[in-house]
C-alpha positions as CSV (number, residue, x, y, z in Angstrom):
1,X,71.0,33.7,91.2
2,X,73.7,35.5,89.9
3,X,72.8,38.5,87.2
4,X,74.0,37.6,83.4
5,X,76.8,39.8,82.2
6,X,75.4,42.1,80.0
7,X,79.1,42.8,78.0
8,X,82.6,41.0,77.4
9,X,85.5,42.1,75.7
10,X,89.1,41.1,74.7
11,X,91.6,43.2,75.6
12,X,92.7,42.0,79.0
13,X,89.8,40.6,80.7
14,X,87.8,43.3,82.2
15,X,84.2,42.4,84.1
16,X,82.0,44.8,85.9
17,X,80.6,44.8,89.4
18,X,77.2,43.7,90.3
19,X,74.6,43.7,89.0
20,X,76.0,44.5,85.8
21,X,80.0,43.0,84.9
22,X,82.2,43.4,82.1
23,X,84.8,41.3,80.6
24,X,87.7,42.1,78.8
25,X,90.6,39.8,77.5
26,X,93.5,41.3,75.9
27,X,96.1,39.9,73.7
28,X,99.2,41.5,72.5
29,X,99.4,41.3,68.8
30,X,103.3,41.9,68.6
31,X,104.3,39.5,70.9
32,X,102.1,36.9,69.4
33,X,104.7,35.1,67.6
34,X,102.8,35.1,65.3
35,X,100.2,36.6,64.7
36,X,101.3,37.7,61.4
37,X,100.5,39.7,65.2
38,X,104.1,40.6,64.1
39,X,104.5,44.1,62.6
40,X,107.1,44.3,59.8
41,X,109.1,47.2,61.1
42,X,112.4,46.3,59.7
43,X,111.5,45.7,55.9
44,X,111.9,49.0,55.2
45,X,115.2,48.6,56.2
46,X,116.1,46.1,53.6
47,X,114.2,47.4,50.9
48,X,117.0,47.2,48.0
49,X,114.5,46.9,45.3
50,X,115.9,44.8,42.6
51,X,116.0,46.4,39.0
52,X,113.7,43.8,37.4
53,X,111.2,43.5,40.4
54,X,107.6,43.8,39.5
55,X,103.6,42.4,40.3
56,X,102.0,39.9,38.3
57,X,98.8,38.4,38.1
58,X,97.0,38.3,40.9
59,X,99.7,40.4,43.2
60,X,99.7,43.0,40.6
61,X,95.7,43.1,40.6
62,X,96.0,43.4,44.3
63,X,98.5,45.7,44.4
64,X,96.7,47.9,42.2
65,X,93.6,47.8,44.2
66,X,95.8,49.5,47.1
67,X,99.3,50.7,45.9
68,X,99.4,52.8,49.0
69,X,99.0,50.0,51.3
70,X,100.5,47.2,49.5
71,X,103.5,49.3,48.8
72,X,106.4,49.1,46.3
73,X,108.0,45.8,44.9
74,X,111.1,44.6,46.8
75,X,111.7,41.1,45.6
76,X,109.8,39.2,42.9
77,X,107.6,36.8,43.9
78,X,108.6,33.1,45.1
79,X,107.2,30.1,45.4
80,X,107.3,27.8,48.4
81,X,106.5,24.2,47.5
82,X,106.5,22.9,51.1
83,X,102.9,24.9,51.7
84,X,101.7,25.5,48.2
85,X,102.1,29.2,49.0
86,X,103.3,31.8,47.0
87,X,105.3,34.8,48.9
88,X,106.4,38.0,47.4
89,X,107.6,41.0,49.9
90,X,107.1,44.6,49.3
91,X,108.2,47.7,51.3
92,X,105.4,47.1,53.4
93,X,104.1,43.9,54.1
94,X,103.8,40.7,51.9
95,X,101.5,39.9,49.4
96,X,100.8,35.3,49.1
97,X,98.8,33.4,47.2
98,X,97.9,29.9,48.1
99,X,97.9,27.7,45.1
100,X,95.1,24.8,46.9
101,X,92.2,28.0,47.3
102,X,93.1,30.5,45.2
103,X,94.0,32.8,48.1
104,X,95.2,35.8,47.6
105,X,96.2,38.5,50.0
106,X,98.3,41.3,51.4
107,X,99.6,41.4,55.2
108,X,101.4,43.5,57.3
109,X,101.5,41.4,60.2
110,X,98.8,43.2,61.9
111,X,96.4,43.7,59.2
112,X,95.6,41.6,56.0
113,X,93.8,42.4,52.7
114,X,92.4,40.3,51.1
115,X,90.8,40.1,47.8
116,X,87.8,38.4,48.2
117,X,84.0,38.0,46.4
118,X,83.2,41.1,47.1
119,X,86.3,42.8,46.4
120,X,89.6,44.1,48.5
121,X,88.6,43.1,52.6
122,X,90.4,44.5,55.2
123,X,90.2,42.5,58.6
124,X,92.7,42.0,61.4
125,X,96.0,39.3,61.0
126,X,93.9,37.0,64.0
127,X,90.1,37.2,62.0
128,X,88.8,34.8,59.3
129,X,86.0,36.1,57.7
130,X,83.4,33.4,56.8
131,X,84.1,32.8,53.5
132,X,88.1,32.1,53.9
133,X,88.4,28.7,53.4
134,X,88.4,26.7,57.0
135,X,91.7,24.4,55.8
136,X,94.0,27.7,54.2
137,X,97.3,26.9,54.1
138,X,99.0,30.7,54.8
139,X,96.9,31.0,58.4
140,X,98.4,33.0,61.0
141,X,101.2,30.3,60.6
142,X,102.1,31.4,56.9
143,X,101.8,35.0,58.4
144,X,103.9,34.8,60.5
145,X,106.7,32.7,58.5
146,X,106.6,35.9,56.1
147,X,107.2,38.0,59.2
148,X,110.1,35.8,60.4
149,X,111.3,36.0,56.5
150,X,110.6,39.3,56.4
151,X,113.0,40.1,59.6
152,X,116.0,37.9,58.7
153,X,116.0,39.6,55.3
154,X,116.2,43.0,57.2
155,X,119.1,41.8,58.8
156,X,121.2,40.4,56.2
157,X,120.8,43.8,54.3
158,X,121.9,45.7,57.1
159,X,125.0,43.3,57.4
160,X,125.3,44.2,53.5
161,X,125.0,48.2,54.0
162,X,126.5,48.4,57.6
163,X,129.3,45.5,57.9
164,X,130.0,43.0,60.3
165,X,130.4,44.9,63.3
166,X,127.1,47.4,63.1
167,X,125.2,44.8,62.5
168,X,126.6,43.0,65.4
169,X,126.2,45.1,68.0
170,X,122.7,46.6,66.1
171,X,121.0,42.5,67.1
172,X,123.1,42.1,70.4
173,X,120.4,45.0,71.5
174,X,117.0,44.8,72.8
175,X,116.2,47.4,70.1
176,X,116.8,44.7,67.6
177,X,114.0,43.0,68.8
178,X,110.6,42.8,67.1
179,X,107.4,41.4,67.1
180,X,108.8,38.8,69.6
181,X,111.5,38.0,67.3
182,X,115.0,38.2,67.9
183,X,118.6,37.3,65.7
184,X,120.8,34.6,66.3
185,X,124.1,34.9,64.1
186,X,126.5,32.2,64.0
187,X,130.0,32.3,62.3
188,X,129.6,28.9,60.4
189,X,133.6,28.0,60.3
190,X,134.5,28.4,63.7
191,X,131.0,27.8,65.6
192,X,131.0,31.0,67.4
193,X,128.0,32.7,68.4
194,X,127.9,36.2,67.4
195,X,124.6,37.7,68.1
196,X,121.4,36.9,70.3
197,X,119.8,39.1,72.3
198,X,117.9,37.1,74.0
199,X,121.3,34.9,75.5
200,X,123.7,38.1,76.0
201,X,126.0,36.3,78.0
202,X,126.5,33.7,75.6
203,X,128.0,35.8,72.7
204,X,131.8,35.1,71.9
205,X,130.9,31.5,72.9
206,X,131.4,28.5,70.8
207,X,128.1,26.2,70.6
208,X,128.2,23.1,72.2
209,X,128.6,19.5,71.1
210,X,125.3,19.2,72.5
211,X,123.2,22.3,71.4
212,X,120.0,21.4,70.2
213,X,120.7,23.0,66.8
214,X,124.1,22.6,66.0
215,X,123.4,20.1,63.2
216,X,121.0,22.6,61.2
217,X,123.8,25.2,61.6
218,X,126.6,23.0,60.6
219,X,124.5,22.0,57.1
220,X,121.9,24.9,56.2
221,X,122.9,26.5,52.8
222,X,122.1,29.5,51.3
223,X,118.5,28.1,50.2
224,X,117.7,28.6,53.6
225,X,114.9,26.3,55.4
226,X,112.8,25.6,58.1
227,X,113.2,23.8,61.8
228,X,110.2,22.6,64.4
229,X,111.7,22.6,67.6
230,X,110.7,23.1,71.4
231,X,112.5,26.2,72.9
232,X,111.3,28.5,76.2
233,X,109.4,31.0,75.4
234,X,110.8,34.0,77.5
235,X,107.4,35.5,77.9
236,X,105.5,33.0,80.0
237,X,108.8,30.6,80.7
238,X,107.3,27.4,78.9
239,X,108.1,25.0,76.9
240,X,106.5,25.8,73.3
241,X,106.5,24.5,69.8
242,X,109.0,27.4,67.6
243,X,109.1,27.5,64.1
244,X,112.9,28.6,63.2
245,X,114.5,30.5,59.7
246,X,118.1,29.4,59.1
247,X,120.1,30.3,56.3
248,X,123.4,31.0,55.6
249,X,124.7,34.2,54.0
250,X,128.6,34.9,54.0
251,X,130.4,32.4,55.8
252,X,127.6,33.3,58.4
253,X,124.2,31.7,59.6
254,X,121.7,34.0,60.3
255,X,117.8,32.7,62.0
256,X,115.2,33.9,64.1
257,X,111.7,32.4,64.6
258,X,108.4,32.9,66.0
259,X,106.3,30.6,68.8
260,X,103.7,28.1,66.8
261,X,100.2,30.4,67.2
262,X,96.6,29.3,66.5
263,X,95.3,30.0,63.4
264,X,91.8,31.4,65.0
265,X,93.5,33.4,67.8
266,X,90.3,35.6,67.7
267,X,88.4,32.5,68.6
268,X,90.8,31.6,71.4
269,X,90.4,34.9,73.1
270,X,86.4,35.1,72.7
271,X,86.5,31.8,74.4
272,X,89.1,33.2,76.9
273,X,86.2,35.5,77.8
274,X,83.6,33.3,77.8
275,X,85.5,31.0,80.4
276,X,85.8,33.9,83.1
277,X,81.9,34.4,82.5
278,X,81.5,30.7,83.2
279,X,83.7,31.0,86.4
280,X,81.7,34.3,87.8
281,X,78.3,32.7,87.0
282,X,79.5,29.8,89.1
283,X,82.0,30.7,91.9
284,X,80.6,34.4,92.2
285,X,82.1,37.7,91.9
286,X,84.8,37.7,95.0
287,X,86.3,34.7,93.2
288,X,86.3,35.6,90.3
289,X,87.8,38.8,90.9
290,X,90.9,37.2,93.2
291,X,91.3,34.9,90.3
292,X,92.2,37.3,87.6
293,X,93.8,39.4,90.0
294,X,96.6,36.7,90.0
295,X,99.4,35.3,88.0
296,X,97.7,32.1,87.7
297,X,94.7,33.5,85.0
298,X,97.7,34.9,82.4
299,X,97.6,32.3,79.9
300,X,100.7,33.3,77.7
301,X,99.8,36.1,75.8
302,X,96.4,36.5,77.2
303,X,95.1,38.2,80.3
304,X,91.4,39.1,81.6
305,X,90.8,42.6,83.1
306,X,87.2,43.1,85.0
307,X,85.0,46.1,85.2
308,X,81.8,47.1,87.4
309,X,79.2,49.0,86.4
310,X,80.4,52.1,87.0
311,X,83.8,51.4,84.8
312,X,86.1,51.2,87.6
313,X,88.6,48.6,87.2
314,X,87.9,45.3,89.7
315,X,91.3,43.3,88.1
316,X,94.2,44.0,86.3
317,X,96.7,40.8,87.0
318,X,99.2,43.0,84.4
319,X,98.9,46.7,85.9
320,X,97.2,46.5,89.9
321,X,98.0,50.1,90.3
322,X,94.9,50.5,88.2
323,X,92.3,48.7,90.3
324,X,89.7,51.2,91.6
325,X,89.9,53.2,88.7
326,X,88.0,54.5,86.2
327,X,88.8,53.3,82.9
328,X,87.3,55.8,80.6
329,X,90.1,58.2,82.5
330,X,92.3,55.8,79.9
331,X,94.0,57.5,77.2
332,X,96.5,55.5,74.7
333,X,99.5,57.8,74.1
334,X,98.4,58.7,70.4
335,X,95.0,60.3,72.4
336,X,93.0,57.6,71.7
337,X,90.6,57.5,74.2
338,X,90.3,53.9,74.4
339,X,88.5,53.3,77.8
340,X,85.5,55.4,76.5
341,X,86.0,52.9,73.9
342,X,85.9,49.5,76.0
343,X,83.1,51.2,78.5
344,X,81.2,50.9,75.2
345,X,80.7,47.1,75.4
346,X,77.6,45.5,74.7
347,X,76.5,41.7,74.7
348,X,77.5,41.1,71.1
349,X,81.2,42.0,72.3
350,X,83.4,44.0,69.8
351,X,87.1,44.6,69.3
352,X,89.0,47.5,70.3
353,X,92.7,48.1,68.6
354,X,95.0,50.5,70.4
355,X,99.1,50.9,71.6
356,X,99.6,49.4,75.0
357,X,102.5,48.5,76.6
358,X,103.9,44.9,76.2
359,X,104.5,43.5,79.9
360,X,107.4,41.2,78.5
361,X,109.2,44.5,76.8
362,X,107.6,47.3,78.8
363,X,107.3,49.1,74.7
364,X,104.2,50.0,73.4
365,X,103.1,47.6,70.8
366,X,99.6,47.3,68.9
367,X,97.2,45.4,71.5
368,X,93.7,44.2,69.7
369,X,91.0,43.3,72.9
370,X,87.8,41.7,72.4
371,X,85.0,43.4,75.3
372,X,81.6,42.2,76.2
């Protein structure tokens, strides 16, 4: 009979040799579309506080709770009636309110606060804690709408500060892309495509009869809104529900979007774990180790890195330069010795948070990894 794992955890999927294996699944948070996993980076770019901005009610209570955190007022407060949510964005993050629970919180894409029974609770964009109510409207969905808000609102200021042009060649960059998001800028008179990073060597191109979006572009205003469409998610090359931002802002229609995501990622990747468990308690150890050695066990944004006993590394489907070593030897580039960290695993699993680099960008972005 095979020996029971004694630890799992979430990071990439690690699992340790006889008789003793761990697990480790990791998920990137930035390149989770959506995990409210998307880090607001740019709003300080378009912080032009207006004069009359301020926090009321509950976002002020929040806000004074944590003024560092929360940060200064950039817009007042708006209300979205198509979720019941309330939105306001701050030089950090955004605070919402979500009218059906009372809900009321603080994210900045990778973290949320919120203000709960017990008072101000920190816990991670993907968590829940048990008291959140099971049906809340903001999720990681509503997280990461603010995020995609957050980043189209960077880049009309910048288009307002820089002109045209800068701002042009700033979102024709890969620099310009974050979180997974990217800019798409269309001139609305003549149809021309101005910026996407993403499709380079369409720029200067006038859409299509055809293109899947032309209609929204031809008839979103400056009230902005919403599309669901399917789209190919350059990550993992599949077909995926986006959620798109369009509005229109000088003669010129600006969007960007973010990949659908589960609202209880943390239970996805748990279960991600407990999978590869189920697979070496039944195929064995050999098997389990050519599995997630290969392309095939990446599932999007997830990917399982094993472990023996000793802490050498058995897979790594991402980096399999690393196989056969040690990973306590594994230091994040802020000296975070995260691999002392992960070699810490125990049966009750826990989560490790550290700056690794995205495989679909090659940057370093925060990665959150659940071992057992």
């Amino acid at each position: 009979m095979l020996p029971t794992p004694p630890s799992v955890s979430v990071v990439t999927a690690q699992v340790r040799a006889l008789p003793a294996l761990r697990y480790v699944a990791m998920v990137a948070l930035a390149a989770l579309v959506a995990l409210a996993f998307t880090i607001f980076g740019s709003i300080g770019r378009a912080s032009a506080v207006q004069a009359d901005c301020e926090f009321v009610l509950g976002f002020g209570a929040l806000q004074a709770m944590a003024p560092s955190t929360v940060g200064a007022c950039v817009a007042n407060e708006q209300h979205d009636a198509s979720d019941g949510v309330t939105r306001q964005q701050t030089s950090s993050g955004v605070l919402l309110w979500d009218k059906a629970t009372n809900w009321t919180g603080f994210t900045d894409g990778y973290r949320t606060w919120v203000n709960g029974p017990t008072g101000l609770q920190e816990r991670l964009s993907i968590e829940r804690f048990d008291w959140e109510p099971a049906s809340i409207a903001l999720g990681a969905t509503a997280e990461a709408d603010a995020a995609t808000l957050a980043y189209v609102s960077a880049a009309i200021a910048a288009y307002e500060q820089d002109g045209l042009d800068a701002t042009v060649a700033h979102y024709n960059s890969e620099a310009s892309i974050e979180g997974g998001r990217s800019l798409m800028m269309v001139d609305r008179s003549s149809l021309t495509l101005l910026a996407a990073p993403i499709f380079r060597n369409l720029v200067g191109a006038t859409l299509p009869r055809g293109h899947s979006l032309l209609r929204v572009i031809q008839v979103v205003n400056e009230d902005g809104g919403w599309v669901n469409h399917l789209q190919t998610n350059p990550v993992n090359g599949q077909r995926e529900p986006r959620r798109s931002y369009f509005v229109l802002h000088d003669g010129i229609v600006f969007s960007s979007g973010h990949f659908s995501v589960r609202a209880d990622l943390a239970g996805v990747i748990r279960e991600y774990v407990s999978n590869a468990i189920g697979r070496y308690r039944t195929q064995g150890l050999d098997a389990t180790v050519s599995f997630y050695n290969s392309d095939a066990s990446v599932d999007g944004y997830l990917y399982l890195f094993l472990m023996d006993a000793d802490d050498t590394y058995l897979a790594h489907p991402i980096f399999p330069h690393l196989i056969g070593t040690d990973i306590k030897d594994v230091v994040g580039s802020n000296g975070y010795e995260l691999g002392k960290e992960i070699a810490k695993a125990t049966p009750e699993g826990h989560w490790v948070e550290y700056p690794w680099p995205n495989p679909a960008t090659g940057r370093e972005e925060p990665k959150t990894a659940w071992v057992v």
